[in-house]
N, C-alpha and C positions, 0 to 999 in steps of 0.2 A: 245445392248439393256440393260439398268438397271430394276433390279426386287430387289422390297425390301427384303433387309435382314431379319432374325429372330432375330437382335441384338435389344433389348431396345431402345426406344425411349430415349434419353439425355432432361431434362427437368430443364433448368435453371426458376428461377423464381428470379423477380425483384420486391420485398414489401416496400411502404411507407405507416408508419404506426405511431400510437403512443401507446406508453408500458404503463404500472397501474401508473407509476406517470406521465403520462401527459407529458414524453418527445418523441420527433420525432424519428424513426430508421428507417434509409437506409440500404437495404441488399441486397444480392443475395445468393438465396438458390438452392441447387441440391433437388429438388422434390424426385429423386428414392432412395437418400440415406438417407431422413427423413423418407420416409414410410418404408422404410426396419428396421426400430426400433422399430414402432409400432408393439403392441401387444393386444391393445383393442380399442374399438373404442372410448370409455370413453377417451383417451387420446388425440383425435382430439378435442379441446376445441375450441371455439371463437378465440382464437389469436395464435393458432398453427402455424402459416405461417408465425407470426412475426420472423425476424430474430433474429440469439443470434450471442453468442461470438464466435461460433464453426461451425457457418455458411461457405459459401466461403469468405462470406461479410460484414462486420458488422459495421456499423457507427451510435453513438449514437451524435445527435447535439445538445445535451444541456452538455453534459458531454466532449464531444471530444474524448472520448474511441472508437477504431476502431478496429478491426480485420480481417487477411486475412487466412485464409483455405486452404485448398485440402481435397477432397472425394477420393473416390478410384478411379472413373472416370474421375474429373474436376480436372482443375490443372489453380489455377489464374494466369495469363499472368504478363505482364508487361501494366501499361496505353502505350497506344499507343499517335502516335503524334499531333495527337487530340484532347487528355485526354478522351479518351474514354478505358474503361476496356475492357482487352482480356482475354480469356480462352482456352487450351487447353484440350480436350474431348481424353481419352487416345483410341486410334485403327484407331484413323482419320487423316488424311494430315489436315496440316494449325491449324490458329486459327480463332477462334470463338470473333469479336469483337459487343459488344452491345452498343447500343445508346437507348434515348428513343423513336425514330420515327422507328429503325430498329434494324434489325440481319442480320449481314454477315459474308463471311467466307474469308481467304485467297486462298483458295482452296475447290470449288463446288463441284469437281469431285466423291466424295464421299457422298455428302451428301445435304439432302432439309433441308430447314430452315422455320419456322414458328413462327408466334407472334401473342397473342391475347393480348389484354389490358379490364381490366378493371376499369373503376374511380369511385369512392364514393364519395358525396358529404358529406352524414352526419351520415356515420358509425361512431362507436365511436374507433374503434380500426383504421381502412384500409382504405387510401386516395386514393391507388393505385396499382393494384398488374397487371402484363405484365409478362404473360408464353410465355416462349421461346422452341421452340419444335426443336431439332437439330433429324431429319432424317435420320440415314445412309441407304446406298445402298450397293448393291455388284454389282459390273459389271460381268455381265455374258459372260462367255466363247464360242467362237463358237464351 
């Protein structure tokens, strides 16, 4: 029988968006390790979610500047043979690979997976933001 853990929910987030000059950024950001920086709410502005340079993720398409991270949790893979981005979620089996129709894992055994998406047609910041909610379990002992 699996019964949830008390470990944190893992909360990748996948933002297309466009920054104050009007160019596009692709990112993926670890949700727990932005808010663990916050200290007022004053700092959750309009484009907080946009990714930066110090993200897991960062691709800016008008400049070509791109960056890749580690959190203390998330650890970016290698693109897999699909060209699709992996991650590694440190305490978990397998990795964690994303598309934008899904999330899956190399190994379930540990853990549920969840997606929600969101689209905007005519926000001026956020075209598209897709939480990714990686689940762990503990398998219980008899």
């Amino acid at each position: 029988m699996r019964e949830r853990d008390t470990i944190e929910i893992t909360n990748l987030i996948f933002v297309l968006g466009t920054n104050s000059r009007k160019q596009e950024i692709i990112g993926f950001l670890d949700l727990n390790d932005r808010l663990k920086n916050v200290t007022s709410r004053y700092e959750l502005t309009p484009d907080w979610l946009l990714p930066t340079r110090i993200d897991l993720t960062y691709l800016n398409l008008a400049t070509r500047k791109s960056a890749f991270n580690r959190t203390k949790e998330i650890f970016p893979g290698p693109i897999n043979s699909s060209g699709l981005p992996t991650f590694q979620i440190q305490g978990m089996q397998g990795t964690v690979t994303i598309s934008a129709e899904s999330i899956f894992s190399s190994d379930m055994r540990d853990k549920q997976l969840r997606r929600e998406e969101f689209t905007y047609k005519q926000h001026p910041i956020y075209a598209k933001i897709i939480f990714y909610d990686v689940i762990p379990f503990r398998i219980k002992s008899a």
